[in-house]
C-alpha positions in Angstrom: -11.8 -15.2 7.9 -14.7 -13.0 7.5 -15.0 -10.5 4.4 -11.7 -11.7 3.0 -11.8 -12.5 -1.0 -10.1 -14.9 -2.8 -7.1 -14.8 -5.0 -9.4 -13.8 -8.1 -10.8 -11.4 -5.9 -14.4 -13.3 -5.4 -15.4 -13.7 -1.5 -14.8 -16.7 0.1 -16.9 -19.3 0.8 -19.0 -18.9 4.4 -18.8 -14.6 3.8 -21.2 -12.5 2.6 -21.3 -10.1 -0.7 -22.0 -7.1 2.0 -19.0 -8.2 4.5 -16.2 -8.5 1.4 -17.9 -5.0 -0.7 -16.3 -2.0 1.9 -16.0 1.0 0.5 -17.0 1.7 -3.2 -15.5 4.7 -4.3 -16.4 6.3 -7.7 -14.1 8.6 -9.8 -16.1 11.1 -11.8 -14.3 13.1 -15.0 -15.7 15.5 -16.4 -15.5 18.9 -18.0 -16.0 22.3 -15.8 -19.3 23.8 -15.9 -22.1 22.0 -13.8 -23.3 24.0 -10.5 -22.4 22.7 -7.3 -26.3 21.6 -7.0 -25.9 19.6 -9.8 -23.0 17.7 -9.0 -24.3 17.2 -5.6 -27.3 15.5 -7.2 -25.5 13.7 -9.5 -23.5 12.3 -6.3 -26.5 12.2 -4.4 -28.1 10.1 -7.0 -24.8 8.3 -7.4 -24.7 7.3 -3.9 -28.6 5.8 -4.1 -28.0 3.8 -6.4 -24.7 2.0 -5.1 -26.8 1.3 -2.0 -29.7 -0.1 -4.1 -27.3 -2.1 -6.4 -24.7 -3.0 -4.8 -26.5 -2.9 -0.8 -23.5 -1.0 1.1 -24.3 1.7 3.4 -24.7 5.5 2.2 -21.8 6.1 4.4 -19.3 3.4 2.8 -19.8 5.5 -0.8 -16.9 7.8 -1.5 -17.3 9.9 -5.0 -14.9 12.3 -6.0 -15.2 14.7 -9.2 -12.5 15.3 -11.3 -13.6 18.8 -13.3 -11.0 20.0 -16.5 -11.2 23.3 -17.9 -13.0 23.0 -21.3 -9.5 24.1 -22.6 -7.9 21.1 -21.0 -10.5 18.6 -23.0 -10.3 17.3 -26.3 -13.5 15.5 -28.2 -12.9 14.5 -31.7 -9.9 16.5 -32.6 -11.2 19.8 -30.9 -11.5 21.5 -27.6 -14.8 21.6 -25.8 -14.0 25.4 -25.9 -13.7 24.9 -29.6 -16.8 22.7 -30.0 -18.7 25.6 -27.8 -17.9 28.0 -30.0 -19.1 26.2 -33.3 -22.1 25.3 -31.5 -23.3 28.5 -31.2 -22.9 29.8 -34.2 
């Protein structure tokens, strides 16, 4: 059966690493405040390195960004609104 993976989830003997590794798909969290130019080259860059690494096709990558106000994240006992706000002064 070509591409299928074992019970521990390692291929099978007689398939290749690129037949059993489909789709990676990347889950990215991370506090609000990046431009949409620099999340597309993180993803970009993302994406280049999967296919390098890993040797799927560009077009098997899925990422997906996961942005929280600075509010909704805590660091270290404080918001990130909180640690903005000390940093500056």
């Amino acid at each position: 059966m070509a591409g299928a993976l074992s019970h521990s989830g390692a291929p099978q003997r007689g398939t290749s690493t690129t037949e059993t590794a489909s789709m990676p798909e990347i889950t990215i969290n991370m506090a609000a405040g990046r431009s949409d130019e620099q999340k597309a080259g993180m993803m970009r860059d993302i994406t280049k390195a999967l296919v390098t690494h890993l040797g799927v096709d560009a077009e098997a990558v899925v990422i997906q960004i996961n942005e929280a106000p600075l509010a909704h994240k805590m660091k270290g006992g404080k918001t990130f609104v909180e640690r903005k706000a000390e940093a500056g002064k």
